[in-house]
GUZADO-340762 format. One record per atom (N, C-alpha, C): y, x, z. Coordinates in pm, whole numbers, padded with zeros to 5 digits, always signed. Layout:
YXZ...
//
This chain:
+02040+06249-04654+02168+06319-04662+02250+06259-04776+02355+06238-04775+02477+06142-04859+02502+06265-04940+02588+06213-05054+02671+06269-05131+02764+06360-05112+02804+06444-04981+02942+06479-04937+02910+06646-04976+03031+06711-04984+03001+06845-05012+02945+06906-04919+02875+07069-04964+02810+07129-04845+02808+07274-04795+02786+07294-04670+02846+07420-04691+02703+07509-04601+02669+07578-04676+02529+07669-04611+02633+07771-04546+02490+07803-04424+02551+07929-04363+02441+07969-04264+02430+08101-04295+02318+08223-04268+02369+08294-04187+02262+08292-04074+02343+08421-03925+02177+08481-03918+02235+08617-03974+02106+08739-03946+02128+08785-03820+02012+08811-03757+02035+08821-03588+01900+08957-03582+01928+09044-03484+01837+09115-03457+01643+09068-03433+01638+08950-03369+01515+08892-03369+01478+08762-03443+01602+08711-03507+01607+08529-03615+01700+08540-03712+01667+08472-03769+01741+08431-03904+01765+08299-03900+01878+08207-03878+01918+08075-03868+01941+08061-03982+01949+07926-04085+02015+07868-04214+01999+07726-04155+02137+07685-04181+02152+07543-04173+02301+07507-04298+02284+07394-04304+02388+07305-04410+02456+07236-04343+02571+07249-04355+02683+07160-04275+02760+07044-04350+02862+06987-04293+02914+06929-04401+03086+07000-04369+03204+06959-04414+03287+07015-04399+03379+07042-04227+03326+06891-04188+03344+06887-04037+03299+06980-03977+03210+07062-04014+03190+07174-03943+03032+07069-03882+02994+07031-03908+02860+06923-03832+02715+06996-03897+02665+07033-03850+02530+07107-03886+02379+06965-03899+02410+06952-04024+02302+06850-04029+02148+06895-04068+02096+07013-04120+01986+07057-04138+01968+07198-04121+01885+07267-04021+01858+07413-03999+01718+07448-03968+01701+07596-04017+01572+07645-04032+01602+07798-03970+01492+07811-03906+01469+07963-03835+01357+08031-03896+01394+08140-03912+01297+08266-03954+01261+08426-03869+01144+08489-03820+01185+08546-03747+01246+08679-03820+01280+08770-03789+01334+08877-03879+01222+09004-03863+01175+09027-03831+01063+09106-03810+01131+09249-03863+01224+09267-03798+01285+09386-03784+01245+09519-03823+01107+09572-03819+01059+09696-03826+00976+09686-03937+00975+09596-04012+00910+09546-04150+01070+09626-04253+01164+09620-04199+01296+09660-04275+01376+09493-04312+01485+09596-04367+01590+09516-04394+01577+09412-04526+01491+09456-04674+01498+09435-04735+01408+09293-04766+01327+09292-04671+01218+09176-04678+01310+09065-04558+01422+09080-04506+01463+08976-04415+01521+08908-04510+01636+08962-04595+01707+08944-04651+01611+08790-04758+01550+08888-04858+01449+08801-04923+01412+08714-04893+01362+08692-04790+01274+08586-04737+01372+08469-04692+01516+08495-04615+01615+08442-04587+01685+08351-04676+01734+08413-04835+01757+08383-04942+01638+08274-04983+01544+08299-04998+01390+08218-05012+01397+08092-04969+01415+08092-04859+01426+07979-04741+01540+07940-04757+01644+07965-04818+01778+07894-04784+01737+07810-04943+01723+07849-05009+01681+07825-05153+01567+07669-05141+01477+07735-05069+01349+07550-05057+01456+07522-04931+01559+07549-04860+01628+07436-04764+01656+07316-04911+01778+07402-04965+01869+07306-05031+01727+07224-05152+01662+07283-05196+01564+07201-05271+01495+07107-05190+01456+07100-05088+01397+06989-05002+01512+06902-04967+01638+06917-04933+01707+06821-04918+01809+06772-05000+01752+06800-05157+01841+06747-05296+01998+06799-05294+01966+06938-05232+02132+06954-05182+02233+07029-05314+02154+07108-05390+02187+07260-05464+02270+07179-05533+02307+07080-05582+02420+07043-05686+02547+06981-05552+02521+06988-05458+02641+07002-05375+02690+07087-05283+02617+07213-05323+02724+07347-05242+02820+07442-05281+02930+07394-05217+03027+07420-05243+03090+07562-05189+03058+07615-05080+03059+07757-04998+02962+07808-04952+02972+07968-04930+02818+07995-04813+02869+08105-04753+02827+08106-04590+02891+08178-04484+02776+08260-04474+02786+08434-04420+02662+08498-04400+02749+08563-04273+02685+08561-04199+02694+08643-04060+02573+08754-04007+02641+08850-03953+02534+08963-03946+02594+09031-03835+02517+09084-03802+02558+09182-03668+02636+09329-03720+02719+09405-03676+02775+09513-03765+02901+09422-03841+02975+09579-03877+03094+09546-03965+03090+09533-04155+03061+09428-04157+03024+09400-04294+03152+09396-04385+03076+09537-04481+03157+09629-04587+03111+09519-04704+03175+09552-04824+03156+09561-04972+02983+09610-05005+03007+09759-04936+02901+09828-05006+02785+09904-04862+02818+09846-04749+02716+09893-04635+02777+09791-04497+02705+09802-04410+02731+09756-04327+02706+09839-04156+02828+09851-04114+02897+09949-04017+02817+09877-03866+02758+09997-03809+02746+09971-03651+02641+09852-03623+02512+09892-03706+02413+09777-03731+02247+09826-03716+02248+09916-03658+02139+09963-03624+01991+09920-03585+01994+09805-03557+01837+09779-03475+01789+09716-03582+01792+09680-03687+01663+09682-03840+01730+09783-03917+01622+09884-03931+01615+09958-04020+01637+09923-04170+01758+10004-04235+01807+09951-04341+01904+09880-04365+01936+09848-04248+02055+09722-04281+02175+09776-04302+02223+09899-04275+02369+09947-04308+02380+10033-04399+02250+09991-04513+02249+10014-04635+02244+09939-04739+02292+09818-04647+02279+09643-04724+02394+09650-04820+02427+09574-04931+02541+09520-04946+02509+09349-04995+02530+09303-04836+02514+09197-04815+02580+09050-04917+02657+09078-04931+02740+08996-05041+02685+08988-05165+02657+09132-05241+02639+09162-05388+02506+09041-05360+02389+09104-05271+02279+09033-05277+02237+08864-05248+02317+08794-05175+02347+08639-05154+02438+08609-05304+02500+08666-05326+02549+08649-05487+02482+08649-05597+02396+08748-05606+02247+08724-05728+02201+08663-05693+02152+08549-05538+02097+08420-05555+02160+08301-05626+02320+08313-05575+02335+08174-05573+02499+08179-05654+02475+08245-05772+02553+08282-05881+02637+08148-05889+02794+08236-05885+02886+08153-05866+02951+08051-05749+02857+08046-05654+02937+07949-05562+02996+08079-05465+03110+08035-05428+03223+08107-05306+03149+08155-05204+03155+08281-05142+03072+08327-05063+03151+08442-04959+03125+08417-04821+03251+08522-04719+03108+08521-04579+03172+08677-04605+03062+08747-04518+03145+08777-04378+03078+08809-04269+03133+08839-04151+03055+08900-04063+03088+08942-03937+03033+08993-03812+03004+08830-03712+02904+08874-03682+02842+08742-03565+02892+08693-03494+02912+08786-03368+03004+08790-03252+03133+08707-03299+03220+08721-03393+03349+08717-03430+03345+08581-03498+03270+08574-03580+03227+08410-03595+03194+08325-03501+03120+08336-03424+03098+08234-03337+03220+08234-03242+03304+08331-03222+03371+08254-03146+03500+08182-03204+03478+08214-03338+03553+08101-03408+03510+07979-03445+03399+07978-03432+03317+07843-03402+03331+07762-03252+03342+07855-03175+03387+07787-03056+03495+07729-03021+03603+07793-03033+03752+07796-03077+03757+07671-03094+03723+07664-03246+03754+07544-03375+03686+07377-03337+03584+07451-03229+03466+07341-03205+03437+07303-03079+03416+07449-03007+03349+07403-02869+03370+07467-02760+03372+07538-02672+03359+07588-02516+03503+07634-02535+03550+07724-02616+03656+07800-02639+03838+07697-02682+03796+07551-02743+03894+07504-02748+04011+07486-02685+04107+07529-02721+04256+07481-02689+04284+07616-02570+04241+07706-02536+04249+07843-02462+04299+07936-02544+04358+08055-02499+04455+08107-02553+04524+08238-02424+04464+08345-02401+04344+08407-02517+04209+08352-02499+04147+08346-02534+04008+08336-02556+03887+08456-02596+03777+08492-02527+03665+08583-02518+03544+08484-02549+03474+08545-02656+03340+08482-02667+03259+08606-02632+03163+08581-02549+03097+08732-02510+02947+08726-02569+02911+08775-02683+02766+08735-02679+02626+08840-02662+02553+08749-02538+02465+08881-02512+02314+08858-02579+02247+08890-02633+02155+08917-02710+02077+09027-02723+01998+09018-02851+01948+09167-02890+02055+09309-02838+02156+09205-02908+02282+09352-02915+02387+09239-02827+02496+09364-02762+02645+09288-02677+02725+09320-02748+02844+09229-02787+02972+09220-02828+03033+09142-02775+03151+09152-02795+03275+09062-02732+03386+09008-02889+03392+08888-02873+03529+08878-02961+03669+08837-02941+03778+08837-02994+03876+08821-02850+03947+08745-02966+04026+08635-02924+04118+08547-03006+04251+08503-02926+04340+08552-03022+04487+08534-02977+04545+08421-03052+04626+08338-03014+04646+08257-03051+04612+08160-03185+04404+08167-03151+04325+08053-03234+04354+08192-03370+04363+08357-03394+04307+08463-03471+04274+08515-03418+04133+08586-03484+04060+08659-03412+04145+08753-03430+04127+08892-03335+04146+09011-03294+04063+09110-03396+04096+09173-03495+03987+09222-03598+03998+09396-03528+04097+09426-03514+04088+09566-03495+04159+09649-03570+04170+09779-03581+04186+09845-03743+04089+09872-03827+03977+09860-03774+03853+09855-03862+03778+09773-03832+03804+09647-03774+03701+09576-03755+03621+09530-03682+03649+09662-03558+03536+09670-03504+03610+09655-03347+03717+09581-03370+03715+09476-03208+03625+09427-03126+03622+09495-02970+03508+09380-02904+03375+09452-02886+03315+09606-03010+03210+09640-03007+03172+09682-02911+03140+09622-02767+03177+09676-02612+03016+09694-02578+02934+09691-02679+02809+09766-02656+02781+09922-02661+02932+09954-02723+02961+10092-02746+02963+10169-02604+03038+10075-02511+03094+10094-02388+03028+10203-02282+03112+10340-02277+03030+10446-02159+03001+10352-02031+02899+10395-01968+02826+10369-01850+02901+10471-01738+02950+10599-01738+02991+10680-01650+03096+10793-01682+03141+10863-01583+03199+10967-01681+03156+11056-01698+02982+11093-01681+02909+11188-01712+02833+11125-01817+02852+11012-01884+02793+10997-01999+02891+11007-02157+02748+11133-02186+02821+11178-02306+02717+11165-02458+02672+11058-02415+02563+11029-02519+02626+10928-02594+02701+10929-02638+02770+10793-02722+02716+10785-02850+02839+10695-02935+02824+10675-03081+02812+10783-03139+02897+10915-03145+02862+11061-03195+02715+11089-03197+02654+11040-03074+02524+11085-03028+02426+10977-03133+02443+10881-03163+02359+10761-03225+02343+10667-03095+02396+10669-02992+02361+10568-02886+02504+10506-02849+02431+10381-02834+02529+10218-02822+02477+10188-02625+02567+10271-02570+02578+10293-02410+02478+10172-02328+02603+10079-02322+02595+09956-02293+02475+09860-02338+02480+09817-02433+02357+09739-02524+02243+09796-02446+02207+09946-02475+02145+09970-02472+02031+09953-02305+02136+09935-02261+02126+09912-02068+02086+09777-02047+02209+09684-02119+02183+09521-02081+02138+09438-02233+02123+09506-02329+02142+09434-02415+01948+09374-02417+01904+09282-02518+01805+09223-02475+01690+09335-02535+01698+09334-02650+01602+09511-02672+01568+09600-02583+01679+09657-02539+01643+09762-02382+01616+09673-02307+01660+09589-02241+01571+09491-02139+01405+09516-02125+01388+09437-02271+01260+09398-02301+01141+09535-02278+01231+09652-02330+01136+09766-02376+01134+09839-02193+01236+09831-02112+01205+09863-02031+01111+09823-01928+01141+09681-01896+01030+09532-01884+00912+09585-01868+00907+09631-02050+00743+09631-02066+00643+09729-01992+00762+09815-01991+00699+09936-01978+00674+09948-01821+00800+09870-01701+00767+09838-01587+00636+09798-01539+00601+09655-01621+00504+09559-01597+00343+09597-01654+00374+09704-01770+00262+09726-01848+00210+09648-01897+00297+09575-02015+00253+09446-02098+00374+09407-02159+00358+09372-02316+00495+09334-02375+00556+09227-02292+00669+09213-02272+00822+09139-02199+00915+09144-02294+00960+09037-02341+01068+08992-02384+01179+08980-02220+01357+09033-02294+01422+08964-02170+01428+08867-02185+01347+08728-02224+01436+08636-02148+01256+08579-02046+01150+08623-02106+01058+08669-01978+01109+08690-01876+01171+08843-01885+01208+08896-01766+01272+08846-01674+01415+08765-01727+01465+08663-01682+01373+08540-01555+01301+08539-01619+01228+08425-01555+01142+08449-01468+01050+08599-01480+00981+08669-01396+01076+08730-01278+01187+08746-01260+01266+08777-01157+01338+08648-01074+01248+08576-01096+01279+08482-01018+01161+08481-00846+01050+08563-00928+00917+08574-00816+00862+08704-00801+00936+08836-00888+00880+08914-00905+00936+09059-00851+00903+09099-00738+01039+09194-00720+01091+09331-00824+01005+09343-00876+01023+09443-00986+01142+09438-01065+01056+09272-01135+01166+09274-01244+01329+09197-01196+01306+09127-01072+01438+09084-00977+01501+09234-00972+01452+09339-00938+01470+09490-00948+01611+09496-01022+01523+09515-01135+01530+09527-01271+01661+09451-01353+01639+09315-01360+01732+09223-01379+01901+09208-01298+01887+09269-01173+01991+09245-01069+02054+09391-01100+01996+09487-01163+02091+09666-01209+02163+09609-01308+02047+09565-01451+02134+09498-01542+02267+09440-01524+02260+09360-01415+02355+09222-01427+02484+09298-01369+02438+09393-01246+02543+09442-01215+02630+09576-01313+02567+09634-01383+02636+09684-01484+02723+09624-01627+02640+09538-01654+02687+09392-01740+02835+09337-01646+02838+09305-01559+02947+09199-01456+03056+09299-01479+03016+09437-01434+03143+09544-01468+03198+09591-01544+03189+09601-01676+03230+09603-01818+03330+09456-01833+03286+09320-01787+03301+09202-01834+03445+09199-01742+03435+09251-01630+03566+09225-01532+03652+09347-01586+03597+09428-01668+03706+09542-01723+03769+09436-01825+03675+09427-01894+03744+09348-02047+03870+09232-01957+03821+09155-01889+03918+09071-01842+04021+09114-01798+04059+09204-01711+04168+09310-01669+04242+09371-01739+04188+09354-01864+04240+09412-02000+04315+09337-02046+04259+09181-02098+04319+09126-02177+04382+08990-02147+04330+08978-02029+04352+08873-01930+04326+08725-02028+04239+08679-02033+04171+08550-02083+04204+08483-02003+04211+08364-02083+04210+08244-01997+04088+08197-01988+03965+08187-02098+03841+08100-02073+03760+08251-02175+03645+08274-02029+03521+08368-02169+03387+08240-02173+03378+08275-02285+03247+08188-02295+03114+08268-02366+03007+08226-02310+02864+08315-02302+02809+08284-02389+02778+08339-02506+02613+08310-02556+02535+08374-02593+02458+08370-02725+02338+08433-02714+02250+08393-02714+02107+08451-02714+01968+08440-02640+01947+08481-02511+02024+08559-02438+02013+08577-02273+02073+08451-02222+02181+08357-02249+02238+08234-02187+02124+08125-02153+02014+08170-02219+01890+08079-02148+01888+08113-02034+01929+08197-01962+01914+08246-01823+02038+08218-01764+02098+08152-01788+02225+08079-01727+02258+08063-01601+02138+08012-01515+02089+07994-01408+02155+08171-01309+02097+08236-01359+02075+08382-01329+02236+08461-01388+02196+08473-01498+02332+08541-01512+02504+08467-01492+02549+08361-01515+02654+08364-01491+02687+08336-01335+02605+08296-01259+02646+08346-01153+02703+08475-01121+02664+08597-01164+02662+08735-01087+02789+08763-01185+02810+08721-01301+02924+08744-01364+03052+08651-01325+03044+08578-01264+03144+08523-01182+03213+08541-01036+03099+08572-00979+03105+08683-00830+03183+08831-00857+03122+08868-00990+03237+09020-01001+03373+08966-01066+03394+08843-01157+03553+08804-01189+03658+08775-01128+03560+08719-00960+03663+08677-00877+03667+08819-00766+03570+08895-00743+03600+08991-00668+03679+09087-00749+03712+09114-00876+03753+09245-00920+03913+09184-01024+03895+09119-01047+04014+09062-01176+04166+08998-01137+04242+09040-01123+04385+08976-01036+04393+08814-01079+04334+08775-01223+04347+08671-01281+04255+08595-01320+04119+08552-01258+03970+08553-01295+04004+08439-01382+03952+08472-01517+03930+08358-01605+03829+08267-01572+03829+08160-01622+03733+08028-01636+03593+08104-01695+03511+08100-01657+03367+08167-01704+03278+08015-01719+03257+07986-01840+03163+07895-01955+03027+07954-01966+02935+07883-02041+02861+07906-02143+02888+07824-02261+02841+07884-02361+02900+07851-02538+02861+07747-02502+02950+07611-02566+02907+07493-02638+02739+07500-02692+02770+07613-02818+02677+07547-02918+02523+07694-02890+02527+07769-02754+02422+07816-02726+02404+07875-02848+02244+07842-02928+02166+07947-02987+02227+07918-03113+02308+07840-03151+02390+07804-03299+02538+07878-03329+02565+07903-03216+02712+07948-03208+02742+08018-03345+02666+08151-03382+02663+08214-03486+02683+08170-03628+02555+08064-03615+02546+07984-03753+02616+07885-03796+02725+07860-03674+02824+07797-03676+02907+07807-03713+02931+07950-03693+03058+08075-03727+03049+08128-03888+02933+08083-03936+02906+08110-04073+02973+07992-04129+02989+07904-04088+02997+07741-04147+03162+07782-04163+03229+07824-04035+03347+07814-04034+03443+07926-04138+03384+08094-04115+03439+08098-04235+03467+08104-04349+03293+08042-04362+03274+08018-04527+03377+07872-04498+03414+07757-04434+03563+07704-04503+03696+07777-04417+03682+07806-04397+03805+07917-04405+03880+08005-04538+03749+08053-04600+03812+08083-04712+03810+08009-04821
//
């Protein structure tokens, strides 16, 4: 690795922890994964994250050339907690900033939401370029959407643009956010997947297993094809809404690419007066850590 400045950037994810070093181009030249072990708590991800970002830059002679650091997290990242972040325990009792700051005292540091980063990583970089509006949809542990109007994101009044995991299922569902339940996510997102999966098959399942087992399995073909069709209908709302020109997919479910954007393209053109261009992300399982890169130079 040369002399050029550098810019770290950390995307906490419900099941990984990405750190990679970029250079200003936005070019990701060294990255490391950690898993997050979620039910261990919040406070040991964090640590261990910091840890590892710490022997990154010492293994690659970097620490006397970083110049920014991007942290991305799922939830609306406060000052002093972090909003609408539920699946590790503890985490929206983080204050994510203060603590990447007692590591790495003094260098420039800008925190963000995941979803909303990466698709400013896309935007700036990849699937999403030169479109206008633009949807990055990312399905994962948890679903969000981020929406960008002319190359700015869409923040909200609080922030919390896009949180379409929130999204009612019916109009007899009255179990919402009041209730502690995230509707949507909870139906397609990869957590409920998995836990339902398991409990189908009688044996832990990850979705992107499931994914792959519904290719031979009628259960989880079952299973996978309710998902997709509740997923497709939310996605052709959002479009009807805001009328995109290009959505682009990522995540850890976009390994199933094969499977899902088909069925999400069959409901854009049957339901949407204006069916946008339907992608998958450029940068797949980086998108995020990408989005860390970008607005740590952003600011």
């Amino acid at each position: 690795m040369t002399g050029e400045e550098l810019i770290l950037g950390i995307d906490f994810g419900g099941t990984k922890v990405a750190i990679g070093l970029a250079d200003r181009a936005g070019s990701l030249l060294v990255t490391r994964r950690l898993d997050t072990d979620a039910q261990a708590g919040a406070g040991q991800v964090v640590s261990r994250a910091l840890a590892a970002a710490r022997k990154l830059l010492a293994d690659e002679g970097a620490a006397d050339r970083l110049v920014a650091i991007g942290v991305v997290s799922p939830g609306i990242v406060l000052e002093d907690r972090i909003l609408l972040a539920p699946n590790v325990p503890g985490w929206e009792e983080l204050r994510l900033r203060d603590l990447v700051a007692a590591e790495f005292e003094g260098v420039p540091i800008e925190v963000g939401t995941d979803a909303k980063a990466a698709a400013l990583a896309e935007w700036r970089w990849g699937a999403l370029a030169d479109t206008d509006p633009a949807v990055f949809l990312s399905l994962g542990t948890g679903i969000a959407a981020a929406v960008l109007v002319g190359g700015r994101l869409l923040a909200g009044a609080n922030g919390a643009a896009g949180e379409i995991g929130y999204n009612l299922l019916s109009p007899q569902d009255t179990d919402g956010f009041a209730g502690g339940a995230a509707p949507l996510e909870e139906a397609v997102g990869g957590r409920g997947l998995g836990g339902r999966a398991s409990a189908l098959l009688g044996r832990p399942v990850t979705a992107g297993e499931l994914f792959g087992l519904a290719r031979e399995n009628a259960q989880a073909k079952e299973l996978v094809g309710a998902a997709l069709d509740e997923l497709s209908m939310h996605v052709a709302n959002l479009a009807i809404a805001l009328d995109p020109q290009r959505i682009a997919v990522g995540g850890g479910l976009v390994r199933s690419a094969d499977i899902l954007l088909p069925a999400l393209r069959e409901r854009l053109a049957q339901a949407v007066p204006f069916p946008p261009e339907l992608v998958s992300a450029k940068f797949d399982q980086d998108a995020s850590l990408l989005g860390a890169i970008a607005i740590a130079l952003d600011a």
